[in-house]
LONU-445228 format. One record per atom (N, C-alpha, C, CB): residue in three letters; x, y, z. Coordinates in pm, whole numbers, padded with zeros to 5 digits, always signed. Glycine has a CB too. Layout:
N
ALAXYZ...
end
This chain:
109
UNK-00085+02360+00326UNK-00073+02258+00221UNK+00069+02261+00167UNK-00176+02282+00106UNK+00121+02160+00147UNK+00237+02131+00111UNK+00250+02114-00068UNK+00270+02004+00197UNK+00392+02091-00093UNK+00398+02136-00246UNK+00342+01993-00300UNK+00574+02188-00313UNK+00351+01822-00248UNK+00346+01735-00260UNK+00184+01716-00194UNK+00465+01682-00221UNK+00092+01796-00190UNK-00042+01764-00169UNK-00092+01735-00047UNK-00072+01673-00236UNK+00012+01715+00031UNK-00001+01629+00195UNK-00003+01805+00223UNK+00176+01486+00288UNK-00153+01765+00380UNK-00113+01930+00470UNK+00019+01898+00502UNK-00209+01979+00640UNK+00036+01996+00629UNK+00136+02027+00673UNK+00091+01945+00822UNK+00168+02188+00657UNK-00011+01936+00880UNK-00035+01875+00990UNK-00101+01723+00982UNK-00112+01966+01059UNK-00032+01672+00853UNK-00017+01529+00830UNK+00097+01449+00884UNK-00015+01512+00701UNK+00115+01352+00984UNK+00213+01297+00963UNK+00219+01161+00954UNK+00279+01334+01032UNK+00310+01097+00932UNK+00355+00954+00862UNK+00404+00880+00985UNK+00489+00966+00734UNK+00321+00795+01047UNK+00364+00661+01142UNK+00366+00530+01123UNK+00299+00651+01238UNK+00400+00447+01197UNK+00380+00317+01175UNK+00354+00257+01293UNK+00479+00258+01111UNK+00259+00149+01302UNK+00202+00083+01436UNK+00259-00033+01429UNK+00045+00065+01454UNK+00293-00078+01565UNK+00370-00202+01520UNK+00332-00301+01649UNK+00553-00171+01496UNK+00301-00458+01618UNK+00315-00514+01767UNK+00306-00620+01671UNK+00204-00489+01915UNK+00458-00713+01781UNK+00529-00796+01712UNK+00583-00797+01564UNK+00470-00882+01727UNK+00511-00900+01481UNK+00532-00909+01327UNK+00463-00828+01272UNK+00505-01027+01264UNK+00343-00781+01306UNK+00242-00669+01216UNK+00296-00539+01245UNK+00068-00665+01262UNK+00232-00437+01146UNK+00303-00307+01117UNK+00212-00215+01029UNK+00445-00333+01040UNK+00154-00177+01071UNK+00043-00105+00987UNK+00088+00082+01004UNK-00142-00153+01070UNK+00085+00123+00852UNK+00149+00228+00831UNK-00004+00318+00789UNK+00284+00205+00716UNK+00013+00481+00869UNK-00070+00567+00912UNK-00040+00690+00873UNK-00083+00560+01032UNK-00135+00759+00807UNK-00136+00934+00834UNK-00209+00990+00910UNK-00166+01015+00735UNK-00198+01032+00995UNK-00234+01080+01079UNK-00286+01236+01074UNK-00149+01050+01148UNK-00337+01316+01141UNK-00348+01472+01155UNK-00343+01469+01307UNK-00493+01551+01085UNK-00249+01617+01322UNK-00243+01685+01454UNK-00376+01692+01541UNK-00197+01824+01430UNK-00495+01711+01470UNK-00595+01756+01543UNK-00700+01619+01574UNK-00661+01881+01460UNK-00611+01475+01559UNK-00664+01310+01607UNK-00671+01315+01688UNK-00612+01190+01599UNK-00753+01278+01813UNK-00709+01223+01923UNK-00665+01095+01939UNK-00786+01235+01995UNK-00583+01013+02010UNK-00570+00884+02017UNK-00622+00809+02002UNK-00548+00851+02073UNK-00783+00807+02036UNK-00898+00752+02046UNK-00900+00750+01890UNK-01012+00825+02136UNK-00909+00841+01819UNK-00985+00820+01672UNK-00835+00756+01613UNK-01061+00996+01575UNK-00718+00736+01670UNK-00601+00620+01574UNK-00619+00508+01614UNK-00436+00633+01587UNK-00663+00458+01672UNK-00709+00339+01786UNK-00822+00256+01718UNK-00775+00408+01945UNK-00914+00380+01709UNK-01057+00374+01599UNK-00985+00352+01441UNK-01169+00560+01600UNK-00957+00380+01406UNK-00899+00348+01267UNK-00807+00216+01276UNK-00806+00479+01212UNK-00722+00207+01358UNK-00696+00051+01374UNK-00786-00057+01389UNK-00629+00032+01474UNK-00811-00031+01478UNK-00944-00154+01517UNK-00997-00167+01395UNK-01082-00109+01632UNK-01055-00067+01300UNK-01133-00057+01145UNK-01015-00169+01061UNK-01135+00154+01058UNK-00915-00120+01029UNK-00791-00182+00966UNK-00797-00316+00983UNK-00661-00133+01019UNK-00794-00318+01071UNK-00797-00489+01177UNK-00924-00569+01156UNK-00801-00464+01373UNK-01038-00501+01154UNK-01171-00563+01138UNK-01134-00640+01285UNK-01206-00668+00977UNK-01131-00583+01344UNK-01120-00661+01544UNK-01215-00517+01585UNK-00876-00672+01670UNK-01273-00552+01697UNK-01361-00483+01840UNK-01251-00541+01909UNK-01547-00538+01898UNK-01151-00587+01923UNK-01074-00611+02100UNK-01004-00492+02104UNK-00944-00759+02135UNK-01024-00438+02213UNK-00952-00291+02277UNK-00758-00345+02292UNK-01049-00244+02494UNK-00737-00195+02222UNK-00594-00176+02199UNK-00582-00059+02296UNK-00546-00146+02037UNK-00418-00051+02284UNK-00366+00019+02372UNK-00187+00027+02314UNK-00405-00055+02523UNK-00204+00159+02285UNK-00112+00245+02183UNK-00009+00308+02310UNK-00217+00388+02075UNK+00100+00260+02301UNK+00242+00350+02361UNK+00338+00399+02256UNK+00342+00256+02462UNK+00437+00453+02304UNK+00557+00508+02237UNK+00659+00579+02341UNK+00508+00614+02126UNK+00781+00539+02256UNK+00872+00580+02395UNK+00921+00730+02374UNK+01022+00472+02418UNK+00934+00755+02476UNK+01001+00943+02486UNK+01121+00916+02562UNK+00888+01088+02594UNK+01228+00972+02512UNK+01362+00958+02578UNK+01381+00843+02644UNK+01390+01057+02668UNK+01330+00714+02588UNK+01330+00602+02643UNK+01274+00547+02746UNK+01411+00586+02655UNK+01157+00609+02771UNK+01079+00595+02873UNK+00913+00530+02802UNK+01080+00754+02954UNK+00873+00452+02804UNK+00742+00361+02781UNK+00661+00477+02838UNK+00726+00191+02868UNK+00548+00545+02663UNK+00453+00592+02770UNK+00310+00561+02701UNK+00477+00761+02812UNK+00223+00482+02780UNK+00104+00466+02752UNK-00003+00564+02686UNK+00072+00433+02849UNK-00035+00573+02608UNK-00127+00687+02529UNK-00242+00696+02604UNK-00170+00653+02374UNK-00308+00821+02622UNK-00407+00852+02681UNK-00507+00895+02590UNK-00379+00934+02770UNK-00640+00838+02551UNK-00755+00859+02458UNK-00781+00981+02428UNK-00869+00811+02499UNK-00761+01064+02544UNK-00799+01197+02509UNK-00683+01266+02430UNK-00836+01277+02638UNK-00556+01226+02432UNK-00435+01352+02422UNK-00440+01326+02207UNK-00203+01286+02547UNK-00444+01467+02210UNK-00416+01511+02068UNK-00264+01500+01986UNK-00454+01654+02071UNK-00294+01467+01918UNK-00172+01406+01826UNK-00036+01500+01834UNK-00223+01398+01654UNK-00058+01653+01825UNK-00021+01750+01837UNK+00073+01768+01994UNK-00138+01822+01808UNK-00023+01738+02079UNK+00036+01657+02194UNK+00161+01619+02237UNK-00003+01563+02190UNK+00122+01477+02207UNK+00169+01367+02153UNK+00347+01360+02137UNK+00090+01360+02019UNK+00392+01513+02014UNK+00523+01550+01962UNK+00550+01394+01914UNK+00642+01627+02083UNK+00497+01307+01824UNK+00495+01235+01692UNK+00577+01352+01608UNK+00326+01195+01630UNK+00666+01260+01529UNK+00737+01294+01407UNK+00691+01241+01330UNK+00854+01278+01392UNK+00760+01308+01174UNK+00730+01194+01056UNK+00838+01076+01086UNK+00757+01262+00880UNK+00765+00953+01053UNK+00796+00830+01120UNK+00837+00735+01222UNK+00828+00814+01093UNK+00754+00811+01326UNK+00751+00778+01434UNK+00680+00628+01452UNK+00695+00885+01495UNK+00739+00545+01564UNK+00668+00412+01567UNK+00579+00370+01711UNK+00786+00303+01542UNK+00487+00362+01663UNK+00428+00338+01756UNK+00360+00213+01838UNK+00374+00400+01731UNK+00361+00131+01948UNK+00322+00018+01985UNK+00204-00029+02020UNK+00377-00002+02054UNK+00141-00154+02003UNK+00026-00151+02031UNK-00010-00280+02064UNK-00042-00095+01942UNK-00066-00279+02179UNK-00153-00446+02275UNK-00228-00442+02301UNK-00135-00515+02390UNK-00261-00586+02294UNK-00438-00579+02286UNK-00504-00604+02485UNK-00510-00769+02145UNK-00548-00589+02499UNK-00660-00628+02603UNK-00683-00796+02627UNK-00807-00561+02545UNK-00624-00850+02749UNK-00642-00958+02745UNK-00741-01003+02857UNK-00527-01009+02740UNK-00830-01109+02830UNK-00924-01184+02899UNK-00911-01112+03052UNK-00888-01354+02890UNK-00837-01154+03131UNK-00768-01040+03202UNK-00834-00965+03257UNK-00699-00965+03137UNK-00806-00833+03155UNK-00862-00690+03205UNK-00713-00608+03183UNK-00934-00689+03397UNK-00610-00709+03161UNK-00499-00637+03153UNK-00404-00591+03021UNK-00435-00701+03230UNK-00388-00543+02952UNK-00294-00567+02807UNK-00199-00580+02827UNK-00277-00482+02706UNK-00157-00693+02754UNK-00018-00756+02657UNK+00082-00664+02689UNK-00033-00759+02474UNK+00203-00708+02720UNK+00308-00619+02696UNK+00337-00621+02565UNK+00420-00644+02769UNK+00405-00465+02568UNK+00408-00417+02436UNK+00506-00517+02366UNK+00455-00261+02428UNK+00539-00540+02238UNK+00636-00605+02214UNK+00625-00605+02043UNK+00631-00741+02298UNK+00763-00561+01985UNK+00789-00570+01926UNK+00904-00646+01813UNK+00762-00511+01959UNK+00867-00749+01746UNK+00976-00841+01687UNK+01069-00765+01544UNK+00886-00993+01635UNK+01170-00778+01572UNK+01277-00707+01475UNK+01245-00777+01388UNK+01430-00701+01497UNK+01262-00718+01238UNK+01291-00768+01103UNK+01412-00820+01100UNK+01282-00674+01000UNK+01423-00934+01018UNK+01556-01012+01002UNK+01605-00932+00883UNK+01544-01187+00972UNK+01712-00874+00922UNK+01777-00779+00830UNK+01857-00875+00691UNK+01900-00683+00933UNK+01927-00969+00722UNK+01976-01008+00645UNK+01930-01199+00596UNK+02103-00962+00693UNK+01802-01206+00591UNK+01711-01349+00567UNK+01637-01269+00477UNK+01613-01437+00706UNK+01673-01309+00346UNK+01568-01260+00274UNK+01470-01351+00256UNK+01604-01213+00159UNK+01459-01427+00275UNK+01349-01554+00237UNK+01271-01525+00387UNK+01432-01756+00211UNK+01297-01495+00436UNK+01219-01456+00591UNK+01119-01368+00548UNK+01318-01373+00719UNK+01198-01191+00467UNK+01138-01105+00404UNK+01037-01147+00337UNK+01206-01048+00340UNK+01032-01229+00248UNK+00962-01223+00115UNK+00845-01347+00144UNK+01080-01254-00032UNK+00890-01442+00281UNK+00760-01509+00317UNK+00827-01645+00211UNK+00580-01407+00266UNK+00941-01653+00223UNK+00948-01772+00077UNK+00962-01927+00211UNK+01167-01739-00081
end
């Protein structure tokens, strides 16, 4: 336990595909499957996702079983996520940058 109440095998992510961005605590001892499960909950969707993140710049698809711990997630690590299309196949991952300097973009005006 930490001095700020959070364990120590909490950490702080963010899911992201395209414009959406849903921010997560996580524990070491998750499997992928149960962050996946908590999205889908978040989402109020049943369509199957599919969670990557890059390692030394390499795209790597998350595997249901692998533990968070695994994983080597930092605090604020970002993570990607596509859905399952008609298909059988998921979405490439894809993520849309924030317009850094449109604030009316920001604020939805």
């Amino acid at each position: 336990q930490s001095t700020w109440g959070i364990s120590k095998s909490m950490l702080s992510v963010c899911v992201r595909r395209k414009k959406q961005t849903i921010f997560l605590q996580i524990e070491e001892n998750e499997t992928v499957l149960d962050i996946k499960t908590r999205i889908m909950h978040i989402l109020a969707s049943k369509d199957e996702i599919a969670l990557g993140w890059s390692v030394g710049g390499e795209l790597v698809v998350l595997e249901n079983h692998k533990l968070v711990k695994d994983c080597n997630f930092e605090h604020g690590s970002v993570l990607m996520m596509s859905y399952k299309l008609p298909s059988g196949e998921f979405e490439v991952f894809e993520i849309t940058p924030f317009p850094l300097n449109d604030y009316s973009a920001a604020v939805g005006v």
